[in-house]
N, CA, C and O of each residue as an XYZ file, in Angstrom:
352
protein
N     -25.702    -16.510      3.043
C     -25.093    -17.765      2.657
C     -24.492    -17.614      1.257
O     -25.099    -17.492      0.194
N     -23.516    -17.639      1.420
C     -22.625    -18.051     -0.298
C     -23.209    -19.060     -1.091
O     -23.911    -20.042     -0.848
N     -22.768    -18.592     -2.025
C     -23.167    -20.202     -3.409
C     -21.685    -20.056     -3.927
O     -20.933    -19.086     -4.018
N     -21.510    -21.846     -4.333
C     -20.201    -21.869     -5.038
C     -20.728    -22.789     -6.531
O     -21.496    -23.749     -6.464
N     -20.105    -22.235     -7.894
C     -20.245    -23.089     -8.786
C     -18.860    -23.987     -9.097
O     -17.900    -23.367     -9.555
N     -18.764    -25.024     -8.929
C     -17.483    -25.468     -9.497
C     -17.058    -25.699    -11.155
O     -17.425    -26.745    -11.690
N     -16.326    -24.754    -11.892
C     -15.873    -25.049    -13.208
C     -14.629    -26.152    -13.251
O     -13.566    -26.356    -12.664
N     -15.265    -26.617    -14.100
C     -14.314    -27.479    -15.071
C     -13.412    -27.327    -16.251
O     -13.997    -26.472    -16.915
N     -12.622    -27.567    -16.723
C     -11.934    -27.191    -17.901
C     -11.164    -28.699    -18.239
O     -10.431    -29.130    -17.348
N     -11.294    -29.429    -19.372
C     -10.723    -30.663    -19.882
C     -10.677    -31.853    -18.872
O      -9.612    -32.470    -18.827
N     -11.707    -32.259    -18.048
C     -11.693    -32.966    -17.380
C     -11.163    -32.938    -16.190
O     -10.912    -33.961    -15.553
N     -10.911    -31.589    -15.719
C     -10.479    -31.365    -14.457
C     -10.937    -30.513    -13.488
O     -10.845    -29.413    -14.033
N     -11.346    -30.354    -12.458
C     -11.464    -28.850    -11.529
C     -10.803    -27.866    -11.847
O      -9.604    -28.019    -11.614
N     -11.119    -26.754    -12.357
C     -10.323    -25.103    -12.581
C     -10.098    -24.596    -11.511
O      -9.096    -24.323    -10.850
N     -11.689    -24.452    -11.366
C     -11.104    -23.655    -10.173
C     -12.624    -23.321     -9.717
O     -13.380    -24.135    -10.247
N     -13.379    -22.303     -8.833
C     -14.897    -22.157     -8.323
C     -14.870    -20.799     -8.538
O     -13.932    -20.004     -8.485
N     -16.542    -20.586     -8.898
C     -16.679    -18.888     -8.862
C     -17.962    -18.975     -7.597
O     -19.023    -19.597     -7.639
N     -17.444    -18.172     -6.590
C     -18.375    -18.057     -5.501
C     -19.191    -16.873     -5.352
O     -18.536    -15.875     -5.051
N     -20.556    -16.684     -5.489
C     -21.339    -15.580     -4.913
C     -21.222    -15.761     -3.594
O     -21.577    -16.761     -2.970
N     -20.505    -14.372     -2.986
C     -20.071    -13.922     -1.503
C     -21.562    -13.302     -1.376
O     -22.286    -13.011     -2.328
N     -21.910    -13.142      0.178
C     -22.958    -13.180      0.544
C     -23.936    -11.640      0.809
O     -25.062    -11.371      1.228
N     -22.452    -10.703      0.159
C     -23.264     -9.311     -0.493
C     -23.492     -9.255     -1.957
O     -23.353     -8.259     -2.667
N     -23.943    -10.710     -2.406
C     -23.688    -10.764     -4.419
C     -22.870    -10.854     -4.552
O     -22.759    -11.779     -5.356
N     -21.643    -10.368     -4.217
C     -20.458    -10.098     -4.841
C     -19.542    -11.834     -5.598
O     -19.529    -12.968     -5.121
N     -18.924    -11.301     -6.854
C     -18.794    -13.063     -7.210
C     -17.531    -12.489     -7.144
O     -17.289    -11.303     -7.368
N     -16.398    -13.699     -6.704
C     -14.847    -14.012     -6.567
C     -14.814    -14.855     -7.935
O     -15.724    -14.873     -8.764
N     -13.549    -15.577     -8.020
C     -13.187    -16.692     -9.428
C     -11.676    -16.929     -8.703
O     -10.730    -16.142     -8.675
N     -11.770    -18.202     -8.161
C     -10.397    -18.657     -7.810
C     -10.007    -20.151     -8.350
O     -10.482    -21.251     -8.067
N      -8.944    -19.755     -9.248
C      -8.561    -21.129     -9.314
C      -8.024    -22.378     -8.509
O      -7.262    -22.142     -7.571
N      -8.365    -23.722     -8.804
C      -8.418    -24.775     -7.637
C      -6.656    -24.660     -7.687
O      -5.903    -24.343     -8.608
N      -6.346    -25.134     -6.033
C      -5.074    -24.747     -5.945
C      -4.298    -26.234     -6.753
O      -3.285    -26.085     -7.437
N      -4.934    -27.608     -6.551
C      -4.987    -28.413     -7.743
C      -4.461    -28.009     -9.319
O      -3.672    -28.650    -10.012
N      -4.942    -27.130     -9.549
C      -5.384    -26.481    -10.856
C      -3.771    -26.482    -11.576
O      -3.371    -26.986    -12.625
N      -3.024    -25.640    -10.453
C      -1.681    -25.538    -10.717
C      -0.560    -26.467    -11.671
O       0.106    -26.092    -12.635
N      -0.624    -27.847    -11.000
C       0.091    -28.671    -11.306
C      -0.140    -29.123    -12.610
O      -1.258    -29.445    -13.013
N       1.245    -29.169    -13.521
C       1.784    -29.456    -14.829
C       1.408    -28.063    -15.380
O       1.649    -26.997    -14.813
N       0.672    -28.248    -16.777
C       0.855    -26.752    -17.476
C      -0.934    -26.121    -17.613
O      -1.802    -26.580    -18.354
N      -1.027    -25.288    -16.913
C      -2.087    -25.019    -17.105
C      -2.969    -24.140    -17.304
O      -2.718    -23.102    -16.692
N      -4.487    -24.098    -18.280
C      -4.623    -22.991    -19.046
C      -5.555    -22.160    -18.462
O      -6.400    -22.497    -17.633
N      -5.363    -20.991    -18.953
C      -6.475    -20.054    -18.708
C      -7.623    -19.924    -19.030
O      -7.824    -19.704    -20.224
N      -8.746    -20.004    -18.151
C      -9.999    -19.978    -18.797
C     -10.321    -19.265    -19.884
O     -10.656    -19.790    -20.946
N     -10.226    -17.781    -19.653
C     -10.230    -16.415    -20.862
C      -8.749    -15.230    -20.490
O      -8.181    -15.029    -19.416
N      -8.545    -14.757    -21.577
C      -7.439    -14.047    -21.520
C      -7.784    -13.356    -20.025
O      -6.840    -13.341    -19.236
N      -9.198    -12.721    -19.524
C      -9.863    -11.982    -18.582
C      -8.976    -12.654    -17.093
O      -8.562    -12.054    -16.101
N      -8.922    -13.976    -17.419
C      -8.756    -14.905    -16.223
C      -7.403    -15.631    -16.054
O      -7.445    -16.858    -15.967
N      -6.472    -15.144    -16.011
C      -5.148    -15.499    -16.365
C      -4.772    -16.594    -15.139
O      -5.343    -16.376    -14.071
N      -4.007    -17.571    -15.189
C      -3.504    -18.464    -13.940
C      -2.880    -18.117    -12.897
O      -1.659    -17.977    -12.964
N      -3.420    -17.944    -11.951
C      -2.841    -17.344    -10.868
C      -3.244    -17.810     -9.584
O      -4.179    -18.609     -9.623
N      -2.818    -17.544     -8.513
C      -3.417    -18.020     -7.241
C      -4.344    -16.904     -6.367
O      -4.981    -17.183     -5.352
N      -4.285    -15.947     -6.828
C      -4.998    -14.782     -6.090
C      -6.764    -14.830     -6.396
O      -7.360    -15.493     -7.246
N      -7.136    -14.185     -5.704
C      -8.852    -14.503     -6.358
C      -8.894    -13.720     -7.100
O      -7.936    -12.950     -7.166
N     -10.046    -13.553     -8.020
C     -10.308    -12.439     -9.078
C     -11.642    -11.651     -8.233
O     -12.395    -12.230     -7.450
N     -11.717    -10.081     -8.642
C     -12.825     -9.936     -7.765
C     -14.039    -10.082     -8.696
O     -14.196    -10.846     -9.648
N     -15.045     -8.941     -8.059
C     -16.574     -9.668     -8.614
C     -16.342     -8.646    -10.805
O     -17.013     -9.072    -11.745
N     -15.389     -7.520    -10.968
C     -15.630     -7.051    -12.300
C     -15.123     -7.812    -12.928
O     -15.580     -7.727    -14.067
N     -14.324     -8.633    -12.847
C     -13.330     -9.523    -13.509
C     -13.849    -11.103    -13.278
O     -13.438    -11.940    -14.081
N     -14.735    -11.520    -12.207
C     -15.525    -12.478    -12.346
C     -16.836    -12.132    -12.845
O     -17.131    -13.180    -13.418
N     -17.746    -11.411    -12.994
C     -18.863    -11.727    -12.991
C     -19.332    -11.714    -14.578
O     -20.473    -12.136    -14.762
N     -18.519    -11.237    -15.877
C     -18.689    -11.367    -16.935
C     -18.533    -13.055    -17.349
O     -19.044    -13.613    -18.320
N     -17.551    -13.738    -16.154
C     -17.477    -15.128    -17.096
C     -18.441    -15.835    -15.984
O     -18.213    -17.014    -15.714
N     -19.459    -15.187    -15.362
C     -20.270    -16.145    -14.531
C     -22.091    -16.442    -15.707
O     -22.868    -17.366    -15.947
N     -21.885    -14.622    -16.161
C     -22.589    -15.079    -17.678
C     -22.739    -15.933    -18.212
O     -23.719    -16.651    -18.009
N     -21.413    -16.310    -19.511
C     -20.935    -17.351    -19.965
C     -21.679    -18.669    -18.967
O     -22.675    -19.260    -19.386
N     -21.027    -19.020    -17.588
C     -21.019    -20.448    -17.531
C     -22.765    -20.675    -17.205
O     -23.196    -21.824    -17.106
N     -23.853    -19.268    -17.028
C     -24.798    -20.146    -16.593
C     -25.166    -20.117    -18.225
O     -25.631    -21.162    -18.680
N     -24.983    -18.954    -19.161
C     -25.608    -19.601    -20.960
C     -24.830    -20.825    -20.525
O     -25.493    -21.408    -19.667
N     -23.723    -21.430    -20.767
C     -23.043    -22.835    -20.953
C     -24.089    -23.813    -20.673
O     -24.209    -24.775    -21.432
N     -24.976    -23.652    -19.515
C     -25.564    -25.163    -18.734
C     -26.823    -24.544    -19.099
O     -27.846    -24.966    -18.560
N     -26.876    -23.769    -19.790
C     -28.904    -23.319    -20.825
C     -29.001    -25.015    -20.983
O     -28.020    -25.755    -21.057
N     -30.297    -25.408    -21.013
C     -30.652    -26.212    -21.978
C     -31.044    -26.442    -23.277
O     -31.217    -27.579    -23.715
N     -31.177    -25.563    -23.841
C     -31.757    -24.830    -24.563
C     -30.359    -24.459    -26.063
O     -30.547    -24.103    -27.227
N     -29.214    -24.718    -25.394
C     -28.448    -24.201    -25.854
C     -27.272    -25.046    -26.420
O     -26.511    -25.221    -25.469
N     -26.786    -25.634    -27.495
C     -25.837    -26.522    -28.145
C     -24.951    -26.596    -28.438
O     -24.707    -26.583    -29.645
N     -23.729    -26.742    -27.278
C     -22.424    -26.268    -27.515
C     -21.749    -27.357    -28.056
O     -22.211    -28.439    -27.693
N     -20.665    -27.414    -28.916
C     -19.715    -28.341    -29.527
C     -19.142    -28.941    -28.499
O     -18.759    -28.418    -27.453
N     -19.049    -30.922    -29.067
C     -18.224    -31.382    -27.805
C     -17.177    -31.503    -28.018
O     -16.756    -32.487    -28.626
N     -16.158    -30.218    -27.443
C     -14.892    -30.148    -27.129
C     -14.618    -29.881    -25.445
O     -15.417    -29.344    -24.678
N     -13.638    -30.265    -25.197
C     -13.134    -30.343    -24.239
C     -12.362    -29.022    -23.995
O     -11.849    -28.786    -22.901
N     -12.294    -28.191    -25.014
C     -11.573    -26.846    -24.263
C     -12.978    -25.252    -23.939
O     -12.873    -24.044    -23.726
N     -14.137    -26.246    -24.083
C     -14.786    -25.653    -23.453
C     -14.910    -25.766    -21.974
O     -14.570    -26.808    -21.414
N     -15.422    -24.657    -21.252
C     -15.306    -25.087    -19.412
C     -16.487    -26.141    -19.561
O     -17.255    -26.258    -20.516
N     -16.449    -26.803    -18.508
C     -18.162    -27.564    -18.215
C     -18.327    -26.843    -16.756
O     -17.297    -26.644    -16.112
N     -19.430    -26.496    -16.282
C     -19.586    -26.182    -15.219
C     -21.118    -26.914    -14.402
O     -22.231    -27.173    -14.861
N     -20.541    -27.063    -13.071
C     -21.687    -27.553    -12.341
C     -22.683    -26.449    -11.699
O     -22.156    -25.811    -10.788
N     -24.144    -26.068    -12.028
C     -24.645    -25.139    -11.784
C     -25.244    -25.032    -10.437
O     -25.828    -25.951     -9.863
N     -25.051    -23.821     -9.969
C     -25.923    -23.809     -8.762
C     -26.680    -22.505     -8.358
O     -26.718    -21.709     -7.420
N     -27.282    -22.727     -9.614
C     -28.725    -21.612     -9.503
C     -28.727    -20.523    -10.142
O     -29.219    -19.489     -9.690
N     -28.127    -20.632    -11.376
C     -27.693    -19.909    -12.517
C     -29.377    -18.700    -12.905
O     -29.369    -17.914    -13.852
């Protein structure tokens, strides 16, 4: 069974990073995501419609589960991602 986390970026859906069901993590941005001007999560993750595979996702899957630490006190800006966790 897959897991999907959905990221956020400025109040919107980015896009999901999915653990495929050999581990392997994808990073696709929401096809949503597209419309008007829109930014890149990390230089790593550029805007595109193709998936990213698991070397190029799984460094920013790091990042988003530190992000949802509790433990942990990030500035409230909005050009940070927010992400919804699912089993970080």
């Amino acid at each position: 069974m897959s897991r999907v986390l959905d990221v956020f970026l400025q109040d919107g859906k980015a896009g999901e990073l999915k653990q495929n069901e050999d581990a392997s993590l994808t990073f696709t941005y929401a096809g949503n995501y597209f419309a008007g001007a829109p930014l890149a999560l990390s230089e790593a993750l550029p805007v595109q419609k193709q998936s990213f595979i698991d070397r190029v996702a799984r460094p920013f899957s790091r990042v988003a589960c530190l992000m949802h630490a509790p433990d942990v006190v990030w500035p409230q800006r909005s050009a940070y991602p927010r992400v919804t966790p699912s089993g970080c």
